[in-house]
N, C-alpha and C positions, 0 to 999 in steps of 0.2 A: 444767276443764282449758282453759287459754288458746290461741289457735293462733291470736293477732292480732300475736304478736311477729316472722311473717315470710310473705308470702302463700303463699298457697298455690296450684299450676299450674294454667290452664285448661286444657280439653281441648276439643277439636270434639266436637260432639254425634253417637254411633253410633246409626244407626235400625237398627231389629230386623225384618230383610226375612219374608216370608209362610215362606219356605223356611225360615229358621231357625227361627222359631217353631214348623214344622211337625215339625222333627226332635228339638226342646224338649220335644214330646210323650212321647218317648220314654223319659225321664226319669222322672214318676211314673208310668207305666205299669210298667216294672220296679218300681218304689217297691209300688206297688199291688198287681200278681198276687203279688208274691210275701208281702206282710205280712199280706194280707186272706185268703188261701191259708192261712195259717202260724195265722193265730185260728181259722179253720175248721173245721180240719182236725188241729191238732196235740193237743189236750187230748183229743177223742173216739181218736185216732189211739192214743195214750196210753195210755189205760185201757180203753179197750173193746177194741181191736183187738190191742195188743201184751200187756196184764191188767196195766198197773202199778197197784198200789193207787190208788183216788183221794185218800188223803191227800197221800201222794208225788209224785204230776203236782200238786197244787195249790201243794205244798211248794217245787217245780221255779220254778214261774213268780214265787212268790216271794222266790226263791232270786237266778233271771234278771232279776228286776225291781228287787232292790236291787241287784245288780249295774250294771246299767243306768244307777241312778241315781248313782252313781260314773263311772262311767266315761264317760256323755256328753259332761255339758258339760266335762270336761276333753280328748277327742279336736276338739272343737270349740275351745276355746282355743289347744289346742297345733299346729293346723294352719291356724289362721286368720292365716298369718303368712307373706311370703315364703320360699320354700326354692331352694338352688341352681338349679333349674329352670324357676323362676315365670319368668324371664325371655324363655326361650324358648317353654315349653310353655303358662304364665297359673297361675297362684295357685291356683287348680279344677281344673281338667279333670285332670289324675293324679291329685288326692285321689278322682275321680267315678270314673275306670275300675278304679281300684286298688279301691275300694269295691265297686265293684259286682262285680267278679271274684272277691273274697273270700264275697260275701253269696251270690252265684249257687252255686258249691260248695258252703259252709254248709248254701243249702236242701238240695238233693239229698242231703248227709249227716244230716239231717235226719231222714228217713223212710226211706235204704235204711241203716238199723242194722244191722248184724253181728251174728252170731248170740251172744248174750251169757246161752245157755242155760235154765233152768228162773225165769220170772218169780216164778212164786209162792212159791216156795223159795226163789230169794235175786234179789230185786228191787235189789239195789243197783247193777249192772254198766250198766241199763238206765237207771236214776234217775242215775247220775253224767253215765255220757253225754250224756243228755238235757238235761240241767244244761252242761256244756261246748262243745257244739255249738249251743245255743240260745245262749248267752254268747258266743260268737264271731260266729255268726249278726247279732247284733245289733250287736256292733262293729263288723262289717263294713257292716251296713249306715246304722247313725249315720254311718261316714265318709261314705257318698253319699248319704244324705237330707241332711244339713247341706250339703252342696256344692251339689249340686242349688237348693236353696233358696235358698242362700247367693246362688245365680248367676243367679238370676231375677229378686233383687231388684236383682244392680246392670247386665247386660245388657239386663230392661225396666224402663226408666227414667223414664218419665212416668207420668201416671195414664191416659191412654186405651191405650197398649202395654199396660198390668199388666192393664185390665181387656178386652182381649181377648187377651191372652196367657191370664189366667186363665181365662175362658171357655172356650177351643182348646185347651189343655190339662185341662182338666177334662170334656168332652164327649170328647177321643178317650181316656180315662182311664175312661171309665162303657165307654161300646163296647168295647174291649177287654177289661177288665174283666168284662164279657160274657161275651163271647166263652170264655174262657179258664175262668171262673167260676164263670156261671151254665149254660152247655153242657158245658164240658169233667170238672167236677167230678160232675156227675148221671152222664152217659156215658164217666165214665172210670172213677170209686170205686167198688166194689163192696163193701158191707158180707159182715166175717167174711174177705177175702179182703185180708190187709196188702201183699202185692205191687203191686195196683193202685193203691194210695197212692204208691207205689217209681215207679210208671208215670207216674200224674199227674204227681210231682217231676221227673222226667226232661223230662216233654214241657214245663213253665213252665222249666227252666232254659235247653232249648235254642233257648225263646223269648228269655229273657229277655239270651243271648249276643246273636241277630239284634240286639233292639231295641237294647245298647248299642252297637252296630259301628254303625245309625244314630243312635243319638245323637249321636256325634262331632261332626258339624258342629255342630252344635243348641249343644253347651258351649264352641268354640271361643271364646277369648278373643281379641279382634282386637286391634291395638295401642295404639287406643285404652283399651280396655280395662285392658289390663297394665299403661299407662302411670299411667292412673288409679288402680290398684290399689299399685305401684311408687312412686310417688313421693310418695303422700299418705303411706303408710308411712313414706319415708324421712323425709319433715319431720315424723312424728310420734314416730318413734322414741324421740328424747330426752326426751319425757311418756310415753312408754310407763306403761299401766297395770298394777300389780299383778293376777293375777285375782282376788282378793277386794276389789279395789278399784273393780275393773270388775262382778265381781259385787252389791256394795252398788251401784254408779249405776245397772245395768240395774236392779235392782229395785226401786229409786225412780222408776219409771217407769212410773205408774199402768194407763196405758191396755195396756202390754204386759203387766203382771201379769195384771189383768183376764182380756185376750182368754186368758192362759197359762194360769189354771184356768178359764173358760168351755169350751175348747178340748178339755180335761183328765178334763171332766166330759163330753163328746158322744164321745170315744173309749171313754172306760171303759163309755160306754153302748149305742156302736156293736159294743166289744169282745165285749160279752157277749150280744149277740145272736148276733156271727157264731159264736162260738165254742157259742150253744146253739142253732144251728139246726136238726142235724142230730139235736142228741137230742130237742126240738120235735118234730120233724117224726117218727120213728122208733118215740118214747117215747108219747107225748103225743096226736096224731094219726093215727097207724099209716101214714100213708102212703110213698111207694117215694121214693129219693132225686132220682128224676126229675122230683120235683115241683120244684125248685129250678129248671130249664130255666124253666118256664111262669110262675113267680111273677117271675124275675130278667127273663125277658123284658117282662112286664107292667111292671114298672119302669123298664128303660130305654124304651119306649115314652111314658110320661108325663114320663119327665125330660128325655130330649132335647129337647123342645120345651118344659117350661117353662125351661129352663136357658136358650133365647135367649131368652123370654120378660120375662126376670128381670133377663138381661145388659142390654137394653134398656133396661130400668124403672131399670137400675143407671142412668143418664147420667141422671136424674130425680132422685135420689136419692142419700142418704150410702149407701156402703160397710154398715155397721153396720146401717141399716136391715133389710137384705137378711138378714143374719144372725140378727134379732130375728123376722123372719117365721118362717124356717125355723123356729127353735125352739119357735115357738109353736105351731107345727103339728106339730113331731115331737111335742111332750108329750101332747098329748090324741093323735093315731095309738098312743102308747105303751100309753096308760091302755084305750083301744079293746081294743088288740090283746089283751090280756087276756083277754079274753072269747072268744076264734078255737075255734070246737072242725070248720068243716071247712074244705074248699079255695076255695071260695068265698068267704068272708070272709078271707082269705089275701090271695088277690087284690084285691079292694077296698082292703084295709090295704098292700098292696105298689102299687096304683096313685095312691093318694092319698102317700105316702112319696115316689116321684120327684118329685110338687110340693115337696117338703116341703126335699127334700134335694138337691135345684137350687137353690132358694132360699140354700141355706148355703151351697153348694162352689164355683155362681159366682163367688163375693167372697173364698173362703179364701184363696188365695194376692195377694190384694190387700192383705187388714185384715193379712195377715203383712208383706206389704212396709211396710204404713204406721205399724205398731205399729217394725217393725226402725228405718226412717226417727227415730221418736223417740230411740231409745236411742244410733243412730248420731250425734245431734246433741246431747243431753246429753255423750256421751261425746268426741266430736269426731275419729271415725274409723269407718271402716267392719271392721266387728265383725261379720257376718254372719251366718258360720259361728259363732262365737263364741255369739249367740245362736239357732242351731238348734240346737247342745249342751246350750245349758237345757234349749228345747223339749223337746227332746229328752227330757231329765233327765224333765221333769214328766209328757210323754207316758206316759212306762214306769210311770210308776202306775199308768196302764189295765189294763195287763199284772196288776199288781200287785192290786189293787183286784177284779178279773174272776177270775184262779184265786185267790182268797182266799174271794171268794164261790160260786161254783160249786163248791170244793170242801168249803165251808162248810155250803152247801146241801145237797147231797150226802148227807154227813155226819149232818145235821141231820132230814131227811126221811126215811134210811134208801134211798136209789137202792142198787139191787143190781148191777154191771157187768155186763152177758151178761143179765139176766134176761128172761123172753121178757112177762113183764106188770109193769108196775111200779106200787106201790101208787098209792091217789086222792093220799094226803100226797104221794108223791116228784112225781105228775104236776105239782101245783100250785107245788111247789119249782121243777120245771125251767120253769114258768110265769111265775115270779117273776123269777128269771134271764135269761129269755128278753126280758122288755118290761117287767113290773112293778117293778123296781128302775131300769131305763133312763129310765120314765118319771120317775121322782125326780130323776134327775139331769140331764134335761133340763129339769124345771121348777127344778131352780136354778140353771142357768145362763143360763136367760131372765131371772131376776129381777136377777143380777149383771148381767149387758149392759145393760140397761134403765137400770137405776141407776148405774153406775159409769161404764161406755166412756162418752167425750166429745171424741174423736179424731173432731171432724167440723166441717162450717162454718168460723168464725174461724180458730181455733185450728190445723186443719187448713191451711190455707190459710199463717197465720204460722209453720210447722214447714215448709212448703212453701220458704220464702222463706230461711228461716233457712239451711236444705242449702245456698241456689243462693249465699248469699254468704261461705260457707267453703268454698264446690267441695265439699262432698259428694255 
């Protein structure tokens, strides 16, 4: 697509002051308590606690995760686009509160379900809801993950903003995370007792209200911004791309492929951890859910400090680098953890992990800006949201991938819901789930990175240049 036949507007360069950045945090921190909350918590929540069959919750997220994969990347196309009010309000910031106001109710409807009578008798009432409240849930929050993102990439704008933007948003994202997570979930859930899940949802939404009232400044579009946003639009209007058209050029766009199922594969592997920690730990272990406090702690202590450690070493080094360490650390931690039969090696495997996964999160939202950058200058417009809709799209496999297997597992080893011992086969199932299949899918996604991303040095450098002389 040409865009030499008429220039396109300079703008003044917007710096992105400590204060904004600071209230930017706010953003995945919502993003976070509540989706890492929702894998936790929602499939045990499910079947143990409420008695839906586990075919049926597996059924659910399969259900929700092809859903997902529809409906993404087309809320992302359809609102990657000026609306009557981008003028005044910016192109984001109503996609982002509207998103996140819908996602915040969702959760809470989530887990205080309405009495929907005898599970075991007739599980259907339970299994639809489940199904419609997680499918909105996730609309709601695709609108402000893609926004969010979308607005990170063109508010921090250079490569020293993105990589301490990234850093400052990913450290107050683990601490919080914390907080809310690894404390509030051990001393708030009470096993056998589904009201205190009701509880928990309560106290993260009426967190999750606070953090976006500060957010506000954080997404505020200045004028520079809108102008930027506004008027590249309008001169490109008349190339406007089809989105199959748009979709065939982003996906000829190796390095973003790449990072999209590298990415793809450490969620589905993240997912199924958090979502089998609690039968891990229950099933598996015997021990009380307060262990979660002590392990979550021991982990943000090693990560906060290799996270500046890393951000550091980042201005030494590519981007990508940084992402190949992690990985290669998480796969042998995975392949370890295996073997955990007490609390003690728990801990070891949870304090070698914050190295592990510092190493990745400080660069995640950078290698996303830089992988976006490509497809925004194939394409010759900014497309942001557009491609967090993929993301998005490809993300929800996790989803997809995690209850397929856990309830496959399940199924497969004979786990009994409620039962107060469960055989050696179901223990080594939930074992499997829990690290042993993670670990597979983190060693192929080291091997894809390694070999394929090339998004660095020259290249990087001449995509650098490329943006600054189309004004992107």
């Amino acid at each position: 697509m040409s865009t030499e036949s008429k220039p396109t507007p300079a703008f003044k360069k917007d710096v992105v002051s400590r204060k904004k950045t600071a209230s930017y945090t706010m953003g995945p921190l919502i993003d976070q308590i509540t989706v890492i909350s929702y894998n936790a918590l929602i499939f045990y929540y499910y079947e143990v606690e409420l008695g839906l069959a586990t075919a049926l919750v597996g059924l659910s997220f399969v259900i929700f995760a092809i859903w997902n994969m529809i409906n993404d990347p087309l809320i992302g196309y359809l609102t990657d686009k000026p609306m009557p009010w981008s003028k005044k309000y910016g192109l984001r910031t109503p996609w982002i509160i509207f998103g996140a106001i819908g996602l915040i109710i969702c959760y809470y409807l989530l887990f205080a379900v309405p009495n929907v009578g005898d599970v075991k008798s007739n599980p259907w009432p339970l299994f639809w809801y489940m199904i419609i409240i997680s499918c909105l849930f996730d609309t709601f929050y695709t609108l402000f993950n893609t926004h969010w993102i979308g607005g990170f990439s063109n508010i921090f704008r250079t490569k020293e903003e993105r990589r301490k933007g990234s850093t400052i948003l990913t450290m107050a994202v683990i601490v919080g995370s914390f907080f809310f997570l690894g404390l509030l979930i051990p001393f708030t859930i009470v096993f056998g007792d589904p009201s205190s899940y009701i509880r928990y949802a309560l106290i993260i939404s009426i967190t999750s209200v606070i953090a976006l009232v500060i957010f506000i400044p954080g997404i505020y579009e200045n004028e520079f911004v809108k102008k930027r946003y506004l008027q590249i639009y309008e001169f490109l209007e008349a190339q406007r791309m089809p989105f199959f058209q748009f979709l065939k050029t982003t996906l000829k766009q190796k390095n973003f492929v790449v990072f999209l199922i590298v990415w793809t594969l450490v969620l589905a592997a993240n997912t199924l951890a958090q979502i089998s920690s609690l039968y891990f730990l229950r099933e598996v272990l015997k021990l009380d859910l307060q262990v979660l406090a002590y392990t979550q702690f021991v982990f943000l202590i090693t990560y906060i400090p290799s996270l500046i450690i890393w951000s550091k070493y980042a201005k030494k080094t590519e981007h990508v680098n940084l992402m190949i360490i992690g990985l290669i650390l998480t796969t042998i931690l995975r392949t370890l953890a295996m073997g955990i039969t007490n609390l003690t090696q728990i801990i070891i495997i949870q304090a070698c992990s914050g190295v592990a996964a510092a190493a990745m999160s400080c660069m995640l939202l950078s290698l996303i800006a830089d992988t976006n950058d490509e497809v925004v200058d194939a394409c010759g417009r900014h497309v942001e949201a557009s491609l967090g809709g993929i993301r998005t799209f490809f993300y929800r496999i996790s989803y997809l991938v995690a209850g397929a297997i856990i309830a496959g597992v399940h199924l497969a080893t004979g786990y009994v819901s409620g039962a107060s011992e469960q055989t050696e086969l179901a223990q080594f199932g939930i074992r499997l789930h829990y690290t042993g299949i993670g670990a597979i899918f983190s060693l192929i996604a080291t091997i894809l990175m390694i070999k394929f991303y090339d998004l660095k040095g020259e290249k990087k450098a001449l995509l650098a240049a490329s943006l600054v002389k189309k004004r992107l």
